[in-house]
N, C-alpha and C positions, 0 to 999 in steps of 0.2 A: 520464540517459535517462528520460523519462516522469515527469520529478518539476518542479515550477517552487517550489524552496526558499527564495527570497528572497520570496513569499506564502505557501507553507505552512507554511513554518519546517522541512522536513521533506525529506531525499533527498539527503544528499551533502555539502550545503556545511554548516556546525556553524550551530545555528539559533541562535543566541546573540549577535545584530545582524549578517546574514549580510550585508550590504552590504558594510561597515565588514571585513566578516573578506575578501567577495573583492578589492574596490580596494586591501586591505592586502597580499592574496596575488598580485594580479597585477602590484605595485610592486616586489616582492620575483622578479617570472619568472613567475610560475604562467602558462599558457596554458589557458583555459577552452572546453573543445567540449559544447557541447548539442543533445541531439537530441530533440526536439520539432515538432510537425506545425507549432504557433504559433510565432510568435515572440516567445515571452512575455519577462514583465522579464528574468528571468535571461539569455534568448537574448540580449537587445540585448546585454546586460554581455560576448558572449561572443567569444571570437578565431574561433571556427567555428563556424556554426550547421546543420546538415543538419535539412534540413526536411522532414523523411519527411511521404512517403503513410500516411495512418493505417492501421497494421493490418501493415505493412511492416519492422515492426523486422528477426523474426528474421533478414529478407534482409539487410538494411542490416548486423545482427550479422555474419554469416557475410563480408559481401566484408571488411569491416575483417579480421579473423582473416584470412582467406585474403591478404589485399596483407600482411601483418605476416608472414606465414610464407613468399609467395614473395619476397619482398624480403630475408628473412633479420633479419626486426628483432625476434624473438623474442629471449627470454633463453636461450642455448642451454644454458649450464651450471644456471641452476635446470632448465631442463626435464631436463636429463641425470639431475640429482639428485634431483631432486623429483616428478616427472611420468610417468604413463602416460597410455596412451590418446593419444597426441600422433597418431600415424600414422594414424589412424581418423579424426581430426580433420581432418587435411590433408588425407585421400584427399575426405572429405566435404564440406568447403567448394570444393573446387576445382570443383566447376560454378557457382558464386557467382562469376562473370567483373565485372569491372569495368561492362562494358556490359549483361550482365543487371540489374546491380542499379539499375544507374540506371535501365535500360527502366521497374523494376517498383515502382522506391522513388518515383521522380522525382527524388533523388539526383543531381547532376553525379559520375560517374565521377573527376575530376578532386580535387573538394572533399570528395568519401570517402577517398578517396587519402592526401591532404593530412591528413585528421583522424586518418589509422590511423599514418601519420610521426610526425605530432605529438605523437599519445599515446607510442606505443613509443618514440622518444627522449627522452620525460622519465625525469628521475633517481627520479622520485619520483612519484607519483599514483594514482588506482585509478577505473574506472568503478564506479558508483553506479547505483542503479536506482528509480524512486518508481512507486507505484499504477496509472500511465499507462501501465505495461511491461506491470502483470498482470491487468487487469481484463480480460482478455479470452481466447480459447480455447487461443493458445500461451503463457502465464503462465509454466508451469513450464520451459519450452523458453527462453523470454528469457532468465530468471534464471543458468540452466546456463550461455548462449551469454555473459552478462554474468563467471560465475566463472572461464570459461575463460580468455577475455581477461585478466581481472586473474592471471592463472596464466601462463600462456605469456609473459607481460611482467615474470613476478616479481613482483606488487606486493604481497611478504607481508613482512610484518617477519622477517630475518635474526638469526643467534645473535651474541650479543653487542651487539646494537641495544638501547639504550633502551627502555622498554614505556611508548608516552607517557602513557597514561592506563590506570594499574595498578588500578584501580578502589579506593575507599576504605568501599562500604557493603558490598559483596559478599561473599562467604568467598571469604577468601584462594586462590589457586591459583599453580602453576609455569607459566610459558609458556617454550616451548621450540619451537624448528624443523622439528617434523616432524608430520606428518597420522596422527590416530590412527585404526585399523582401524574403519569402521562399516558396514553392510551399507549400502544405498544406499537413500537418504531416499523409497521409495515406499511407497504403502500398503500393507499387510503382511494375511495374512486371520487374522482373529480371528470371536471372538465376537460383536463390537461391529461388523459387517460392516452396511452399511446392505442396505436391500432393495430399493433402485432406484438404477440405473441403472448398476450395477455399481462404485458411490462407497466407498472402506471408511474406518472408521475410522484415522485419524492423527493423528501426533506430537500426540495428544491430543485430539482434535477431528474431529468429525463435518462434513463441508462445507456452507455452509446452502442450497446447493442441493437439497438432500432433505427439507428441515425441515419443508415445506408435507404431502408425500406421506408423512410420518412421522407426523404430526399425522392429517392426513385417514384412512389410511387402515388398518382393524382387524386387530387381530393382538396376539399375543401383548408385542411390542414398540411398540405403536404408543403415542407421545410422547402424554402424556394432561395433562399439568402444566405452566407455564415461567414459568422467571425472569429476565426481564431488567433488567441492569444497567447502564444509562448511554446505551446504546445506543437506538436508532430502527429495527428489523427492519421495520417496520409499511412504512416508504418508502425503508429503503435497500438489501433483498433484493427479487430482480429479481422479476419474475410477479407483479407487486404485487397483484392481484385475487387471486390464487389464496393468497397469503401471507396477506390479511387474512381471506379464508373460514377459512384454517385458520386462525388467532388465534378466531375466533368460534368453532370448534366445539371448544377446550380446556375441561376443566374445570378448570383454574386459570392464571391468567395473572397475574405477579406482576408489573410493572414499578418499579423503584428508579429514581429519578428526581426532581430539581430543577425540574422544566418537566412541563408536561401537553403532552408528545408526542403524536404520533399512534398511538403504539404504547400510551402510561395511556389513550387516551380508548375501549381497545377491550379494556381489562385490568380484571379483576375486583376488586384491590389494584391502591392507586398509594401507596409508601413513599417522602414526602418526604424526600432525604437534605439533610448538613450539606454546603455550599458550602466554598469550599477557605481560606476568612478566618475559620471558625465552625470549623475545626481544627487539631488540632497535626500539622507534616507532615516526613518530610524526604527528600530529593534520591535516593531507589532505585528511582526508575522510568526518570531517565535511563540509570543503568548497566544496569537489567537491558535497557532495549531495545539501547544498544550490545551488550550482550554476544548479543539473543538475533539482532538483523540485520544487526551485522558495522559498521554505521552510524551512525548518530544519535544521542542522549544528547551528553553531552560530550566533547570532544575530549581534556581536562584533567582530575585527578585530583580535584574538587573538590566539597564535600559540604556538607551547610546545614541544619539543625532549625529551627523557625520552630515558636512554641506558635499556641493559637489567638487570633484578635486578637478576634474580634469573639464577643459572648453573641447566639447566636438568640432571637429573640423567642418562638419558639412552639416545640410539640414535634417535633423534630427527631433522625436518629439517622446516624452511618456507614455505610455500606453494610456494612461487616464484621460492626458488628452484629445488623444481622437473622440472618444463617447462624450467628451464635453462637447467638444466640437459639433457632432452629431446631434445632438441635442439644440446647440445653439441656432443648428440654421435648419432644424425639421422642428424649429419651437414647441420641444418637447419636455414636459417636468420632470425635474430631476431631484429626488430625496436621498438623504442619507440615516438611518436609524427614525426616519420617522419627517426630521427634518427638511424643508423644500432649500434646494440649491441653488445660488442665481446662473440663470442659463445667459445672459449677456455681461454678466464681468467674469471673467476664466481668473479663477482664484490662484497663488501665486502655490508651489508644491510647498510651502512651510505653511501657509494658508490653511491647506487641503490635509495637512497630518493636525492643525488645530482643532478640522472640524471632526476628525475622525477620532482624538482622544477626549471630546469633550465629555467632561465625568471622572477620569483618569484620576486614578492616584495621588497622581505626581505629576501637575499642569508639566502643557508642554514645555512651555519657556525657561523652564528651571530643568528639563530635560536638554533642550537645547544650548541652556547657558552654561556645561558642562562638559567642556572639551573631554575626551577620550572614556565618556560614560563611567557612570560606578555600579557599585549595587545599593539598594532602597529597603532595605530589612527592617521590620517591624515586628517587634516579638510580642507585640500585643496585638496584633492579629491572630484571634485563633477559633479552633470550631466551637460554634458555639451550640446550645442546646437545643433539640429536638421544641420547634414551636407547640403549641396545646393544640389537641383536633389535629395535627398532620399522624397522621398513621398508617400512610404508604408503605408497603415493604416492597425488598427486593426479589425479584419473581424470578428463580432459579430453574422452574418446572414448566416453565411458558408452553398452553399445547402443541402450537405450532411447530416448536423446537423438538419438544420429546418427542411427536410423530417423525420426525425429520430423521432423530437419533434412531428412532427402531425401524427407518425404514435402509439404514446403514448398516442396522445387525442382520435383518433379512436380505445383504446382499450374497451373490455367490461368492465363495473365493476360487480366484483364478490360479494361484500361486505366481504366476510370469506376470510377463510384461501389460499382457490384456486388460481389460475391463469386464469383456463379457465373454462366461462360456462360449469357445467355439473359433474365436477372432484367435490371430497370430501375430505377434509383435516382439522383437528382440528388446524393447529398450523404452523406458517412458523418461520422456524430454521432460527439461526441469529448465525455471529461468533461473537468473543468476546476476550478482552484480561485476560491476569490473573497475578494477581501482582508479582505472584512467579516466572513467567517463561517467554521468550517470543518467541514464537510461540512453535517451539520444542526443542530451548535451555533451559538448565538448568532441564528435568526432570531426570537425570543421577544424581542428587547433592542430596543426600538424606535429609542435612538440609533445600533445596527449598522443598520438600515433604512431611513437618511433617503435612500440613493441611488435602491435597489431593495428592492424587500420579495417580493420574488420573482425567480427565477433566467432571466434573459434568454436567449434562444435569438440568440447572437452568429454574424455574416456578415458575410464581407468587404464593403465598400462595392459593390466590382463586382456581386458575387449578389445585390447589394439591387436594383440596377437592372437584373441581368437577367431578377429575380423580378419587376419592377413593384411593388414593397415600400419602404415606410420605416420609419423607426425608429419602432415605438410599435402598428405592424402588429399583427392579430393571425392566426396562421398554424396551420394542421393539421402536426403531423410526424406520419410511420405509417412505421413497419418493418413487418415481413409477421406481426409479433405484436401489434402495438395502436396505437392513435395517440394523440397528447393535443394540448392548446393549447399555446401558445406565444406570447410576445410578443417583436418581434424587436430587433434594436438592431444596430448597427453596430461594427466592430472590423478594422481594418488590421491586428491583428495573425495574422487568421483566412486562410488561405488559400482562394480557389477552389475550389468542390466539398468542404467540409467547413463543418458548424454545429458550433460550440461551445457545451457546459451543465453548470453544475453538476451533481451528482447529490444525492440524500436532501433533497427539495425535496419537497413537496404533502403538509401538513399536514393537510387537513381529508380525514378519510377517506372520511368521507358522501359529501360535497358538491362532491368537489375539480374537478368539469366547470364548478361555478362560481365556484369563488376561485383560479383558475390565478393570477391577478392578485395576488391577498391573499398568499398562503403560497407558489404557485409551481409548478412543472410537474414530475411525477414520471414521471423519463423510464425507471425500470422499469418503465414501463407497456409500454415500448418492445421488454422483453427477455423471453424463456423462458431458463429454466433446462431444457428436456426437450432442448433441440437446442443445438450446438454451442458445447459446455464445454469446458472443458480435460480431458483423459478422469484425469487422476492429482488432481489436488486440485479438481476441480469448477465452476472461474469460470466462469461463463458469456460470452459478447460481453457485455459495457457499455459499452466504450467502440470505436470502427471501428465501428460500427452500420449499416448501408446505409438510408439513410430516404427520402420523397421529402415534399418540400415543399411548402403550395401557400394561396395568402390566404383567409381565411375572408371574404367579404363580410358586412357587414352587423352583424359583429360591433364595438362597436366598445371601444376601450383606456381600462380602467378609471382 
């Protein structure tokens, strides 16, 4: 749902020649259901495609759950065993009718039907969720509505199961059958409580929707310093005028980076780092993302050190080392997992990956003494039983969530492009990935740009002609927060009534009304962060956007 994994490499299917992994998995049975507005590559590859109205998941969510639970195709023994909140659940989807959802997804009743059998009669599988679910004001409500489902269907690995990928960088852990007791993943009030909009500090992290009005505005806590790493805040946090005023009135802005983004070209510091062939590296970023999103990383228990191949020409440093750095001469302590670091010998980076897998599987050294890595399989790894006295279930009926869900059945329906009785909009903007780039890496590489060197505002053939538009067009988009240029193009895979765009596009911060064409169209121009977010982790709409379209005369395609 909301992920297209055979371009992003990313969202369900294992990104490790994802083609090659689904034509292998659908020879073998798999039956493949995508739910996406387009009908992107992956769609084509799939046995069911529901083409949601954008903006339309959590409905689309709820009738699947509810045909899976009056039909009886649930797992009724894991829910017996494993599950609360089940009754909350059911009561709460049952306005989710077969014909409401179609009314309001544009779903055929019939082909939702068909995709909630489909799924619930496999032996085996799990919904998946990418970007597309959460980028917009019910984020945290998708997710929930996506864990339920893989819940109520069973799709957890069982005691005595195999544990396919036991992971080999990571410290060691027991996996075991049962849900450990945690208060419920929302924001909790601390210290660290932001000062707008009632956003608080979580699972470690501040939402960067407040980042701007943290920056901007005085106070005991107001954000005076920043350091960014890797990243592009500058064009791909939404309110982008208001993002880049606050960048201008920091007194320090540090940017690490390889490329003069748009985010170094308004930063005080710009810290050249080393590229990933000017390093020694090895394979713990795929395990930590499987382990932190339930997803992605490898499917298989497999591990890889690789030294550094190529000598930089010029002065060049790690990202880790600057904050060493920082540390060593503001003599400041430095821990890792609990650990104190020494802040006056700068550890060497094979050093620094020793201290980080200590507990590991599989020592580093025998990781490293392993030119072109293997896999580490162990079939005696597996889940093991449900400890005495743990009797945590999994909570499928959470209030927070269910109020969430019926405050989604009590919405109007618009039928168009709108949100709210009354408003007028041709078209709701959707993001989207692009095979050249991904998000705003890679448009600095001029051989990724021989197609597009800027992000196409894509439209069915039909909207081309009932716009009086063609390919090459240059067009105004404006939501009720900003407008920008656009260049348009063509795409059957786009539905009526919806533009397709990249997002973290328009590089020149100056100038960007005149190099839409050069660098590309930065459609958080499109969005506030002050109105309609997700109220628990902070997204704003970026992607369902309600826009209205319309040709620029006179302008014409660079």
């Amino acid at each position: 749902i909301g992920a297209n994994p055979v371009i992003s490499m990313w969202g369900g299917i294992p990104h490790q020649n994802p083609w090659k992994r689904i034509n292998d998995a659908r020879k073998a049975g798999l039956k493949l259901i995508v739910i996406d507005p387009r009908k992107t590559e992956c769609a084509k590859r799939s046995d069911i495609h529901l083409q949601v109205k954008p903006g339309e998941d959590a409905t689309l969510l709820a009738g699947i759950i509810r045909t899976i639970i009056e039909e009886g195709l649930y797992d009724a023994d894991f829910v017996q065993a494993n599950v609360q909140g089940f009754e909350a659940l059911r009561e709460t989807v049952d306005d989710f009718t077969p014909d409401y959802v179609e009314e309001r997804t544009n779903v055929p009743a019939a082909l939702m039907q068909e995709a909630a059998r489909t799924f619930a009669a496999g032996q085996r599988g799990r919904v998946t969720s990418g970007t597309g679910l959460d980028m917009q004001p019910r984020g945290t409500l998708h997710e929930y509505l996506v864990l339920a489902l893989n819940t109520i269907t069973g799709r957890w690995l069982r005691e005595g199961e195999e544990v396919p990928n036991p992971y080999v960088l990571l410290p060691g852990r027991t996996w075991r059958a049962q849900t450990e007791e945690l208060e419920p993943l929302l924001p909790k009030d601390s210290a660290l409580e932001s000062r707008f909009r009632g956003l608080k500090h979580n699972d470690g992290q501040f939402p960067a929707n407040v980042l701007a009005d943290e920056i901007l505005t005085p106070g005991p806590e107001q954000v005076r310093a920043l350091f960014v790493m890797a990243g592009d805040p500058a064009v791909s946090i939404p309110n982008h005028d208001r993002i880049v005023e606050a960048f201008k009135h920091l007194e320090l802005l540090v940017t690490i980076d390889w490329r003069m983004s748009a985010t170094a070209k308004l930063s005080h510091y710009v810290v050249a780092c080393k590229l990933s062939l000017e390093r020694p590296d090895v394979t713990m970023l795929p395990e930590a993302v499987a382990e932190t999103y339930g997803h992605g990383g490898y499917t298989v228990p497999y591990a890889h050190y690789t030294p550094a191949l190529i000598e930089p020409e010029f002065d060049v440093i790690q990202e880790w080392e600057l904050f060493w750095g920082l540390a060593h001469r503001m003599r400041t302590p430095m821990t890792f997992r609990g650990k104190p670091l020494d802040i006056d010998r700068k550890l060497t980076s094979d050093e620094m990956f020793d201290v980080m897998m200590q507990g590991s599987r599989i020592p580093f050294e025998e990781i490293k003494g392993t030119p072109g890595g293997r896999l580490y399989p162990d079939a005696s790894i597996r889940v093991e039983a449900r400890e005495p006295g743990k009797d945590a279930r999994l909570n499928v009926g959470f209030g927070r969530m269910m109020e969430d869900l019926r405050d989604v059945r009590g919405e109007p329906l618009t039928g168009g492009a709108a949100l709210e009785p009354g408003e007028e909009y041709s078209h709701r903007l959707i993001t989207r990935r692009m095979r050249q780039v991904f998000n705003g890496m890679g448009q600095q590489i001029p051989e990724l740009m021989e197609k597009y060197s800027y992000n196409p505002a894509f439209l069915s053939p039909f909207d081309l002609r009932a716009l009086g538009l063609e390919a090459g067009d240059i067009v105004e988009i404006a939501s009720k927060h900003g407008a920008i240029k656009g260049v348009v193009e063509s795409d059957d895979t786009v539905p009526s009534g919806v533009i397709s765009m990249a997002h973290s596009w328009g590089d020149s911060v100056e100038r960007e009304e005149e190099t839409f064409q050069t660098w590309g169209s930065n459609t958080n121009k499109l969005v506030s962060f002050d109105e309609d977010f997700d109220p628990i982790y902070g997204m704003p709409r970026m992607t369902s956007l309600p826009v209205n379209i319309r040709k620029l005369e006179g302008v014409e395609a660079g």
